[in-house]
N, C-alpha and C positions, 0 to 999 in steps of 0.2 A: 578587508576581511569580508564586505559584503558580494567583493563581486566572487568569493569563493563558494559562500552558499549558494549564490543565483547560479553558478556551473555545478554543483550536487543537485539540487531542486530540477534541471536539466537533466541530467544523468539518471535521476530516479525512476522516470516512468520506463525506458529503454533499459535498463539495470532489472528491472522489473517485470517488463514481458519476456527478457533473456529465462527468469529462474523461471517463471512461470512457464514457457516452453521447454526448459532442460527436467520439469518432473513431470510434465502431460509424456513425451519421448523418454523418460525413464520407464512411466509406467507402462506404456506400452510394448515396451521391449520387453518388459520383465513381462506382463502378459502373456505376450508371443510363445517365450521361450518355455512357459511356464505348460502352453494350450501344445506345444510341441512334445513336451514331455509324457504328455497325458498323451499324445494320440500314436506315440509311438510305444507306451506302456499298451495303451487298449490291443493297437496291430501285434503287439506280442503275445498279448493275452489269446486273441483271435486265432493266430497261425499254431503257439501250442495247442487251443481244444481242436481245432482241424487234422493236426497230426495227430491227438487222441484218437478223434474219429476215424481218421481212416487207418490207424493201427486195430483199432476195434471192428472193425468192418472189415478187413483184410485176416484175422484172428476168425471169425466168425466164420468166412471160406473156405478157411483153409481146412481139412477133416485130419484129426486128432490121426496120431501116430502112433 
């Protein structure tokens, strides 16, 4: 039974920096995905006030009918 602790007591440190790399790479992914959402929400934001803008600026030209 002893030589089955000595091959966990092995296993543990490698067992170990495996979980510890699977949620450094979770968190970053989830980061990623998170800072992508955000910057495609902002370009949305951006390209409707531009369209505002240049609805208003093209409204503004044009002389009343």
């Amino acid at each position: 039974m002893s030589g089955f602790w000595i091959s966990v007591g092995a296993l543990l440190p490698s067992l170990g920096v495996g979980l510890l790399f699977y949620f450094v790479m979770r968190s970053i992914l989830r980061a990623d995905r998170n800072e992508r959402a955000q910057l495609a929400e902002l370009d949305r934001l951006e390209a409707q006030s531009e369209a505002q803008a240049a609805a208003g600026a093209q409204s503004e030209t044009q002389p009343n009918q």
